[in-house]
C-alpha positions in Angstrom: 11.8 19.5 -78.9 11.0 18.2 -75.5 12.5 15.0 -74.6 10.7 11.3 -74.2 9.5 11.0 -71.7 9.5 14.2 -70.2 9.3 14.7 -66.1 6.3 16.6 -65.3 5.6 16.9 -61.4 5.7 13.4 -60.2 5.1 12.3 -63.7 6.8 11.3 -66.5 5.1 12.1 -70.1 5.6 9.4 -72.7 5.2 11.0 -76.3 1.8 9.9 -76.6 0.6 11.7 -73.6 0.2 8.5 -71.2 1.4 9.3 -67.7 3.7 7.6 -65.1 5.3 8.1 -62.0 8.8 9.3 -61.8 9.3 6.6 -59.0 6.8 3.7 -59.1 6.2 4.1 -55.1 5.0 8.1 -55.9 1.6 9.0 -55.7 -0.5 12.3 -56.7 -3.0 13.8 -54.2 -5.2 16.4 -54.9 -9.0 17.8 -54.4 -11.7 19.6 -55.9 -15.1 21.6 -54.9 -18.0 20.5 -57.2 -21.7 21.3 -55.4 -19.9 23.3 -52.8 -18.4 19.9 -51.6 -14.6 18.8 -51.2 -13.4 15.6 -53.4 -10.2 14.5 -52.7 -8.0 12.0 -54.9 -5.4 10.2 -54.5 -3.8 8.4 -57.8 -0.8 6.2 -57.4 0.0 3.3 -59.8 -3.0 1.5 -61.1 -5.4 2.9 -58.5 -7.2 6.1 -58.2 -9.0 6.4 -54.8 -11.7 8.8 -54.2 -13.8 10.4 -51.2 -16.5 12.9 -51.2 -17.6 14.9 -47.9 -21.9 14.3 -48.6 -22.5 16.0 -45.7 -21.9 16.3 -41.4 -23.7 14.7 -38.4 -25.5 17.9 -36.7 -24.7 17.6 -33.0 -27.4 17.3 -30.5 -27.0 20.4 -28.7 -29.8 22.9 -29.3 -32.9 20.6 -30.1 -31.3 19.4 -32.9 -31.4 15.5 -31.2 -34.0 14.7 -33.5 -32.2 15.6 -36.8 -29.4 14.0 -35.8 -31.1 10.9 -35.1 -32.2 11.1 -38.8 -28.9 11.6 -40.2 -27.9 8.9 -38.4 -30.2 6.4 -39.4 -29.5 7.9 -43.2 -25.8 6.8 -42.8 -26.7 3.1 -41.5 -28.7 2.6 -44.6 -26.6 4.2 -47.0 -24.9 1.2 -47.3 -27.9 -0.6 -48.5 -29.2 1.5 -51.3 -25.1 2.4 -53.0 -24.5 0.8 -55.9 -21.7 -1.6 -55.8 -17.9 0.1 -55.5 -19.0 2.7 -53.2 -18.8 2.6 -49.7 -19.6 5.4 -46.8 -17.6 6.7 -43.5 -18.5 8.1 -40.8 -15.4 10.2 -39.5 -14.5 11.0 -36.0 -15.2 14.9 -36.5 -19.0 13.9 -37.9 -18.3 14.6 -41.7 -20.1 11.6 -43.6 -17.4 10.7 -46.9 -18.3 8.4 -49.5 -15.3 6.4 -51.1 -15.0 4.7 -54.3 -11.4 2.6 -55.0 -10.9 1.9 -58.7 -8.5 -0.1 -60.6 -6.6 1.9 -63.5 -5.1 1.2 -67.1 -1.7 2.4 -66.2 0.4 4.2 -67.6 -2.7 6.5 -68.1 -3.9 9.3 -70.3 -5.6 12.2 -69.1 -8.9 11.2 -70.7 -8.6 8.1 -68.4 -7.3 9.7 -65.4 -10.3 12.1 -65.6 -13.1 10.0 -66.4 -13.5 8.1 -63.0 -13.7 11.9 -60.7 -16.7 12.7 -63.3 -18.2 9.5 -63.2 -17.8 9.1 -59.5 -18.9 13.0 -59.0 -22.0 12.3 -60.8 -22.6 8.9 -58.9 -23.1 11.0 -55.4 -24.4 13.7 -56.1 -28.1 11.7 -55.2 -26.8 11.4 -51.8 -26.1 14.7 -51.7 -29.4 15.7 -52.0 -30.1 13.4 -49.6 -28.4 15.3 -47.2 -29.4 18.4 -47.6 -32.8 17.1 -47.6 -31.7 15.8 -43.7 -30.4 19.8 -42.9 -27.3 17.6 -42.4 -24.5 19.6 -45.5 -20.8 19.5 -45.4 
């Protein structure tokens, strides 16, 4: 018989499978490939936080001004056509992310833990196409 809660990583496991951290100040951090792009988490006490790499600004070396130049004016308007909650960056080493902050039941089950990184997965993947329409992918 385990005991309640139970310490699992970070985590402490009440008996009807909510989670909490060990130490309210700990956080979890982890990724995941899904359409041959990186999603990174990061879940720490009411908050998951989310980022997907969409795709990379092509330099301008080689001809390639002009699709770079239409990347570019793809990221500007991004902002424009994402539904509310979402937001884009533009990182210093070109790669385009697209973030989503979300507020969390906590303690949390796994069913709620995992239901935002679906729910957000599914919400880019349009601008992924996007992308690779612009010869611009991760």
């Amino acid at each position: 018989m385990l005991p309640t809660p139970f310490p699992l990583g970070p985590f402490l496991v009440e008996a009807d499978g909510k989670l909490s951290f060990r130490a309210p100040q700990n956080r979890a951090v982890f990724s995941y490939l899904w359409r041959g792009r990186r999603f990174n988490a990061v879940l720490a006490s009411g908050e998951i936080s989310l980022a997907a790499a969409i795709g990379r600004v092509p330099s301008s070396a080689d001809g390639r001004a002009s699709r770079r130049l239409a990347v570019l004016n793809l990221v500007r308007a991004l902002p424009r056509v994402m539904p509310p909650g979402l937001a884009v960056r533009l990182l210093p080493d070109h790669r385009v992310d697209i973030l989503l902050h979300r507020a969390l039941d906590w303690p949390a089950n796994t069913g709620a833990l995992i239901t935002p990184l679906v729910q957000f997965s599914l919400a880019v993947a349009p601008y992924f196409d996007l992308f690779d329409e612009a010869n611009a992918t991760a």
